[in-house]
N, C-alpha and C positions, 0 to 999 in steps of 0.2 A: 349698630346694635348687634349685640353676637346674644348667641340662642343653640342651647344644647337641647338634643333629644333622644331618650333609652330607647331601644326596641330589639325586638329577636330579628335573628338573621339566619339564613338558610345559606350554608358556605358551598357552593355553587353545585346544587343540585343538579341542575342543566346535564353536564356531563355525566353523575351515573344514571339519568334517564335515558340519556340518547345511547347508552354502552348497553342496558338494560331493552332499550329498544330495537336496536340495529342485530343483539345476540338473538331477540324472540324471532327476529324476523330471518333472520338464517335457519334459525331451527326450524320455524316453521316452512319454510320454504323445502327442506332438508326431509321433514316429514312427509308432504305435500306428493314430494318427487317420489319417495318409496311407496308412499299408499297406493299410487299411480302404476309403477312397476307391479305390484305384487296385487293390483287389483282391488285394493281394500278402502278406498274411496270414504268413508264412513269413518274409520281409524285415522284419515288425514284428516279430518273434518275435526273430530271429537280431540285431537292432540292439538290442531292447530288453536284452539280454543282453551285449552287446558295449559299451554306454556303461558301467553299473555296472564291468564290468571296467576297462575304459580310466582310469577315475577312481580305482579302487583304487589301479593302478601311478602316478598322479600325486601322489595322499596320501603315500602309502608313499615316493614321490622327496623329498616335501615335506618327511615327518616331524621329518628330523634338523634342518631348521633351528628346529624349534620346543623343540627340546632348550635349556634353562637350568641352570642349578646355582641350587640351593636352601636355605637353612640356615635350620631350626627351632631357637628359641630354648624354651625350657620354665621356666619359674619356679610358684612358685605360688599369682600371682594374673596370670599372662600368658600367652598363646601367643604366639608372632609366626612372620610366615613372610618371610622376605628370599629376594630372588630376585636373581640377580648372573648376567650373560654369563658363556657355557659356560667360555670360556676366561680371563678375565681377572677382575680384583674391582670391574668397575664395577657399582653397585649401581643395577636396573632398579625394582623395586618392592617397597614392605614393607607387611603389614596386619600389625596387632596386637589381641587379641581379648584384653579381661579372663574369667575361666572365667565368673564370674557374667551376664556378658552371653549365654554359649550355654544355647540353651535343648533344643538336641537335635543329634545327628552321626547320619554315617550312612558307613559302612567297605565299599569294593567293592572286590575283586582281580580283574583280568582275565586274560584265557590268556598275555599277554604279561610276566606280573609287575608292573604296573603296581600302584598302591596309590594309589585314589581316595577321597578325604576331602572328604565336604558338610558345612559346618556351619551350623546354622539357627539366626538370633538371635531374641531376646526384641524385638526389632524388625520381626521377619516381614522381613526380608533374609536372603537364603542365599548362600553361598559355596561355590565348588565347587575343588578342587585336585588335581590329577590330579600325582602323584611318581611319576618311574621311578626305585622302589627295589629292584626286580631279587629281588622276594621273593612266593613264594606267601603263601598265607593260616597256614599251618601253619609254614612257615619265620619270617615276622612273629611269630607269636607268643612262637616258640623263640630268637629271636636278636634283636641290638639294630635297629630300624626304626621306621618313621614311626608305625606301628600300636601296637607294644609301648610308646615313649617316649609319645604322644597318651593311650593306655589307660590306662596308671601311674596320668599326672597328673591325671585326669578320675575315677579308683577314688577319689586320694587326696580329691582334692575335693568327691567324695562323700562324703565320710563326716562332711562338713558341715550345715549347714541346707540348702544348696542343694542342688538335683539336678541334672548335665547325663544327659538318656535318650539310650540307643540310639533310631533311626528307621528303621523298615524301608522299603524303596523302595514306589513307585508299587501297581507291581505287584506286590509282595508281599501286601498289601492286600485286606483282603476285594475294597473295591471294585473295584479291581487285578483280583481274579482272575474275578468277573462281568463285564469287561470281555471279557477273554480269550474265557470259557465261551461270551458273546452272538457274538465273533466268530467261535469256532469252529464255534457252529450253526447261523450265517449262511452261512460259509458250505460244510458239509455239507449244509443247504437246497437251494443253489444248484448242488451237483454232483448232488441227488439229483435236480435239476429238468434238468439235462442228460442222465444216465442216461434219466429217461420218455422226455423226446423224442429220445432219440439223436441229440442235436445238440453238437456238440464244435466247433463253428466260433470260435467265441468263446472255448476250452479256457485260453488262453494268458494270460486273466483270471483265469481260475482258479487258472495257476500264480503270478501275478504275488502274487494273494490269499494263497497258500501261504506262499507267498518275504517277507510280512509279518507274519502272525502266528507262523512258526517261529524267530523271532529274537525275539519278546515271552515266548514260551514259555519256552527257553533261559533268558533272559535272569532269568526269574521264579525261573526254577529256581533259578539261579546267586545271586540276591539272597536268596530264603530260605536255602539254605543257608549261607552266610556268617552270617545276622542270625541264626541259629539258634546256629550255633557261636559268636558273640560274647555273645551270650546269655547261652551254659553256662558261659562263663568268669568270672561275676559270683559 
C-alpha cells in the first residue's frame, strides 16, 4: 500500500543555529574578557545578554526563508522525502530510504509544533528532518501527520524479521543523564565556593553556567517524555 503525505519543511535549520550560536558565544566571550581588563564587570554582563538576544530577532527574521514544502512518499519497502520551493513544484532534493536499510529513528516535537525525525542507518550515517507539521505530540498521534503515516509503516514492517527500534536522545541516556548530574555538581561546587568566600565578582559565570545547563535539563525532559509516550504505543 503506498501513501503520500504534504507537509512544510525547515531546510536544515540546525546549522544556521549552531553558526548563530558558536558566533554569540565568541562574542560574548570577546566582551567578557575586555569588561574584565578595563574593569567594567556590568558592561560584560549587560552585552553578554544583549548579543544572544540580538541573534534571536535575526534567526526568527531568517526563519521563514528556510521554510520548503515537503512530500513523503510511504510504500512498503520505501520511505522517500521530496522537498520542492515553498511556492512553486520545482523539485530541490529527494532521499530515499529502503525500511531495511534503518536501523533505529528517533521522534521530537518542539513548543513550536514542529515534528523532528533522525533516522539512523545500518551504515552509521544519520539523518536528520526537521517538518513544520503544525501538530503536537498527542495531535500526531490522533490525526493524519508525519509521525502517525512514518509509525504505521515501520509497526507494519515490524512484524517482519526485520526490526527498525525506537532511539532515545543523547541525553536521555544513562550516560546523558551523568553528564547533566557531573554538571550540576560542578557547578553547585562552584557557587558553594563563592558563598565561603563571599566573593560574587565573577557571579555572572555563574549565570552564564546556569543559562547552559537549564536548556540540557529541559530539553532531557522533553526527549524522555516523548520516547516514553512512543514507547506505550507499541
Amino acid at each position: 500500500m503506498k501513501k503520500e503525505y504534504n507537509t512544510g519543511y525547515y531546510d536544515n535549520p540546525s546549522s544556521l543555529i549552531f553558526r548563530v550560536i558558536l558566533f554569540s558565544v565568541i562574542i560574548i566571550g570577546m566582551l567578557i574578557y575586555i569588561g574584565r581588563i578595563n574593569g567594567s564587570k556590568s558592561f560584560a554582563v549587560f552585552i553578554s545578554i544583549l548579543i544572544p538576544v540580538a541573534f534571536l530577532v535575526i534567526l526568527i527574521s531568517v526563519k521563514g526563508k528556510l521554510i520548503k514544502r515537503a512530500v513523503l512518499n510511504f510504500d512498503s519497502s520505501t520511505f522517500t522525502i521530496k522537498i520542492y520551493k515553498l511556492k512553486s513544484d520545482e523539485l530541490i532534493s529527494m532521499e530515499s530510504f529502503l525500511w531495511r536499510d534503518i536501523d533505529s529513528y528517533r521522534f521530537y516535537f518542539d513548543t513550536k509544533k514542529n515534528t523532528c525525525l533522525t533516522l539512523y542507518l545500518k551504515d552509521k550515517r544519520r539523518k536528520t528532518f526537521i517538518f513544520q507539521d503544525s501538530k503536537a505530540f498527542d495531535e500526531a498521534v490522533n490525526q493524519e501527520s508525519v509521525f502517525s503515516n512514518f509509525y504505521s509503516y515501520v509497526t507494519e514492517f515490524n512484524k517482519g524479521e526485520n526490526k527498525i527500534m525506537l532511539k532515545p536522545g543523547f541525553l536521555t541516556t544513562s550516560v546523558g543523564k551523568l553528564i547533566i548530574v557531573f554538571e550540576v555538581a560542578l557547578l553547585s561546587f562552584a557557587l558553594l565556593l563563592h558563598l565561603i568566600k563571599n566573593n560574587f565578582s565573577s557571579s555572572y559565570y555563574l549565570l552564564l553556567g546556569i543559562g547552559f545547563i537549564i536548556p540540557q535539563i529541559i530539553n532531557r525532559m522533553q526527549n524522555k517524555a516523548i520516547y516514553d509516550k512512543i514507547s506505550k504505543l507499541s
